[in-house]
Residue, then its C-alpha position, 0 to 999 in steps of 0.5 A: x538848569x530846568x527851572x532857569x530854562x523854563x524860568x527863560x521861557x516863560x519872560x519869552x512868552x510873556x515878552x511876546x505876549x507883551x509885544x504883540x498887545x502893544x502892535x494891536x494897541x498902535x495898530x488902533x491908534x494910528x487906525x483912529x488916527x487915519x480916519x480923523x486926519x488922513x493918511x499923511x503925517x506931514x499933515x496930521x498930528x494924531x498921525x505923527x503921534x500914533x508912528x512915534x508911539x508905534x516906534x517906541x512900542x518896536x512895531x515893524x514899519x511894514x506892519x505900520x504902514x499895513x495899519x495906515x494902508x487898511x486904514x485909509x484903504x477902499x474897505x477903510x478897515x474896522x471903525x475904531x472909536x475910544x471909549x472910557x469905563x469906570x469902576x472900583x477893584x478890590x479893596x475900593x480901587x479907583x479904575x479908569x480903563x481906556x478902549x479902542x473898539x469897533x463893538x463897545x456892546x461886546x467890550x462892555x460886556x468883556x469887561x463887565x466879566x473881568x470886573x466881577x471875576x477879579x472882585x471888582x465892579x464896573x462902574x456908570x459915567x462919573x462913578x470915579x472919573x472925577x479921582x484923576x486928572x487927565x494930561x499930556x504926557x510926553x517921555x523922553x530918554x534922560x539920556x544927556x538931557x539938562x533936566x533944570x535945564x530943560x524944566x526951566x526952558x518949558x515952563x513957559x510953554x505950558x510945562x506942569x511937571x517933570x518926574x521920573x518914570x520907567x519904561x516896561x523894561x525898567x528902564x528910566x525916562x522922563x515924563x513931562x506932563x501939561x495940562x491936555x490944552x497945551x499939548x500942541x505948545x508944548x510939542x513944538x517947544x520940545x521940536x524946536x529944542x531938538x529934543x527927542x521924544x520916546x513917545x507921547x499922549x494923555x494919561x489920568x493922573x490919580x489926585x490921590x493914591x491908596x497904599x495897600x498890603x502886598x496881598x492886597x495889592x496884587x487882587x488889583x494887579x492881577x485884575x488890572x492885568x486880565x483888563x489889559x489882555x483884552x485887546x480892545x483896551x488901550x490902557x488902565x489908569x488906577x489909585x493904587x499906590 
């Protein structure tokens, strides 16, 4: 019963710890947002982008309407802007590892540490960018979705690629990718399908992956994992299989 307990205690824990990074990550984002766009949703899309993810991470409205108040406020909250680093994990993973900083001196050296304690190497401009490829993700609950459907209606408005995914649950969805330029198009179809997106943005895709050992595998997940406590990262993209 005492190792169930602590067993409990410790997914608790880490749930928590989970949820507020998640908070911290929308609070940026809709912080980015405000400064570029305003305040109103009804007339920034960044905005209207930023809450939907802030809904799908379970972030308090109080807490998201704090975000957009500190934001547009008098004092205009911290100056946020988003930065992508490059670098190689252990056994030559490829990392892209994207932030949302008011200080890119100190997150630059963060993760300089990071990298070098987890076997890795953070890396210059270019060094691995040109592994990935970079697009508008949407994620959709399949839940009474058509999915032939639904992948033959959006062809036409830019659609690339529909697979399936997981939440950080587990629990399944849908990822409808197109290329970043066709975010828009793609947007209001899905609007005028009445179809409900969970949430949305642009992620780097890998053009290729790399198998590893169970060993192996884990060096790079536990970097990738102390890369994401640092609350100025946004997330990590990798080519690990």
């Amino acid at each position: 019963m005492g190792r169930t307990f602590e067993n409990r205690r410790q997914q608790i824990m880490k749930r928590g710890d989970r949820d507020a990074k998640a908070f911290t990550r929308c609070g940026r984002q809709i912080s980015m947002a405000v400064k570029s766009g305003g305040p109103d949703p009804a007339g920034n899309p960044a905005l209207r982008r930023a809450m939907q993810n802030a809904r799908a991470a379970n972030m308090p409205k109080d807490k998201v309407q704090a975000a957009i108040e500190k934001a547009s406020g008098a004092a205009g909250g911290e100056e946020f802007q988003e930065v992508l680093y490059e670098g190689y994990g252990p056994h030559g993973i490829a990392l892209l590892v994207l932030a949302a900083t008011d200080n890119p001196t100190r997150t630059v050296a963060n993760l300089r540490f990071t990298f070098k304690k987890g076997n890795g190497n953070l890396g210059n401009s270019g060094s691995v960018a040109f592994m990935f490829d970079q697009f508008a993700v949407f994620r959709l609950s399949p839940e009474g979705v058509d999915r032939d459907g639904l992948e033959l209606e959006l062809i036409d408005h830019g659609l690339e690629a529909l697979v399936d995914g997981q939440d950080d649950d587990g629990k399944p969805q849908l990822l409808l990718r197109c290329a970043r330029e066709n975010f828009g198009t793609l947007q209001s179809a899905l609007e005028s399908k009445g179809v409900a997106v969970v949430s949305s943005g642009f992620e780097w895709v890998p053009k290729n992956t790399t198998s590893l050992d169970e060993a192996q595998a884990n060096e790079v997940i536990e970097l990738i994992d102390k890369l994401e406590q640092d609350d100025d990262i946004q997330q990590v993209f990798h080519t690990l299989d």
